[in-house]
C-alpha positions as CSV (number, residue, x, y, z in Angstrom):
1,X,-84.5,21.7,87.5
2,X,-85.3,24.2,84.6
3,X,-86.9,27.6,85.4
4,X,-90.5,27.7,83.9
5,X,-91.2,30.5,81.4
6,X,-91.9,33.9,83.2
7,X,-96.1,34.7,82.5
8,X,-96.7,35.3,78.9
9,X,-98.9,38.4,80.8
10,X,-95.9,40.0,82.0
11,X,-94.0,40.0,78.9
12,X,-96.2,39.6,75.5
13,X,-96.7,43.8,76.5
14,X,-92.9,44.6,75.9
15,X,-93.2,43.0,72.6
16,X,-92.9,45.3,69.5
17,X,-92.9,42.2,67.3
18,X,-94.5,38.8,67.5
19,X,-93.5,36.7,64.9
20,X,-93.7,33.1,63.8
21,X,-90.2,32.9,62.3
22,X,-87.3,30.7,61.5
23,X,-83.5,31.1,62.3
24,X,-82.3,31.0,58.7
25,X,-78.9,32.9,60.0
26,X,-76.3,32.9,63.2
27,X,-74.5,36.3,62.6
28,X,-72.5,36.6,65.4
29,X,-71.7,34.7,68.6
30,X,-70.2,36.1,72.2
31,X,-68.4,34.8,74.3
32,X,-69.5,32.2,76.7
33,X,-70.9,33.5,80.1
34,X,-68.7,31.7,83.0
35,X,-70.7,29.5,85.4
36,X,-73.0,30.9,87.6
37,X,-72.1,28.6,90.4
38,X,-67.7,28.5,89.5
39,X,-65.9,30.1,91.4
40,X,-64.3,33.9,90.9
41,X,-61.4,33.5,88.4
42,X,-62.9,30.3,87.1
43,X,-62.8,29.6,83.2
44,X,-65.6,27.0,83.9
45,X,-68.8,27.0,81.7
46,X,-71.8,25.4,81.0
47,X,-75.2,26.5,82.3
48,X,-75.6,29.6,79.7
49,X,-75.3,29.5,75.9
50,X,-73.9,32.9,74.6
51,X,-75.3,35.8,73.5
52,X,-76.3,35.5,69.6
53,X,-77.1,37.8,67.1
54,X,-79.6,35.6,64.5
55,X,-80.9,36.6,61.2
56,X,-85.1,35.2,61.6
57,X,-86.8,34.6,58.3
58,X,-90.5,36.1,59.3
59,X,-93.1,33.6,58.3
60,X,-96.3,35.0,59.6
61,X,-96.2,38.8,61.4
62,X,-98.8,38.4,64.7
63,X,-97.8,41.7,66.0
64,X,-95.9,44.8,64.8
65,X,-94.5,46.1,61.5
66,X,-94.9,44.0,58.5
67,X,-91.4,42.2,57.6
68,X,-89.8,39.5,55.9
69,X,-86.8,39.4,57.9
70,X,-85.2,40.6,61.5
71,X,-82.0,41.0,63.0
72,X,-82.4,39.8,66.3
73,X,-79.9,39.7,69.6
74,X,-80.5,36.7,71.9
75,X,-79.2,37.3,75.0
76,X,-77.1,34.9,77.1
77,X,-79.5,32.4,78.2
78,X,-80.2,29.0,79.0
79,X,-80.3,27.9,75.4
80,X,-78.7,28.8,71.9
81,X,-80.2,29.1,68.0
82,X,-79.3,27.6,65.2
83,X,-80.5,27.6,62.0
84,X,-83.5,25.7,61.4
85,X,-85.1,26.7,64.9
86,X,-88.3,27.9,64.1
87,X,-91.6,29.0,66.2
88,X,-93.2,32.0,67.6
89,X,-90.7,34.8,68.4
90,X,-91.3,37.9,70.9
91,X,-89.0,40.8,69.9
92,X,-88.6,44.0,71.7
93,X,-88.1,47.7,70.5
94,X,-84.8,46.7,71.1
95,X,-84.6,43.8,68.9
96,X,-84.2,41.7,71.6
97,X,-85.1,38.0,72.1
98,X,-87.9,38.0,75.1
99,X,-88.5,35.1,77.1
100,X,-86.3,32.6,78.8
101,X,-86.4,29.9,76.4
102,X,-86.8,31.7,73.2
103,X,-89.2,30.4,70.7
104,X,-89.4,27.6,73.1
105,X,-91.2,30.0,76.0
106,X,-94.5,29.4,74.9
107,X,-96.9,27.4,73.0
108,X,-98.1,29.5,69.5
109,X,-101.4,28.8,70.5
110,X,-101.4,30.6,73.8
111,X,-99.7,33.6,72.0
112,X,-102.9,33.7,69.6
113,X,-105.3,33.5,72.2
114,X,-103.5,36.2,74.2
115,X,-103.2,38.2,71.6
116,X,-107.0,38.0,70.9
117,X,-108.2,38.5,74.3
């Protein structure tokens, strides 16, 4: 059973950037992260997609500098980009990815309505 997001409380204040964006870009791919559950000396994989670095065309800034583009890691999670994938992005000083599913973590609504209140 998936994980749900962590509280949009707890992480929309590490966000330098909130952006409605779309992956127009996969720079750069790492390697795949073994299994969490294989074990020690295992080559098996499955239950993390690598760490990416994606190119985001910025549709709409909700938070941060204005920008038409970003260079963004994603770290090794439980799902991977591809161009196309489109939504609300939380990006850290960093220029990290924030939330356990991406721009999948939360719906852009609640991210307004936080963001307002």
């Amino acid at each position: 059973m998936a994980k749900p997001p962590e509280p949009l409380a707890d992480v929309l204040p590490q966000a330098r950037w909130v952006v409605d964006a779309e992956v127009i870009e996969v720079v750069a791919s790492g390697p795949t992260p073994p299994r969490k559950d294989a074990p020690p000396g295992s080559t098996s994989v499955g239950n993390l997609a690598a760490a990416q670095t994606v190119k985001l065309a910025v549709k709409q800034v909700l938070r941060g500098d204005s920008v038409r583009e970003l260079v963004v890691e994603k770290p090794a999670a439980g799902y991977a980009l591809k161009p196309g994938d489109k939504g609300p992005f939380l990006v850290d000083a960093n220029m990290v990815i924030l939330g356990r599913y991406g721009p999948d973590s939360w719906h852009p609504e609640r991210i307004a309505a936080a963001l307002k209140g």
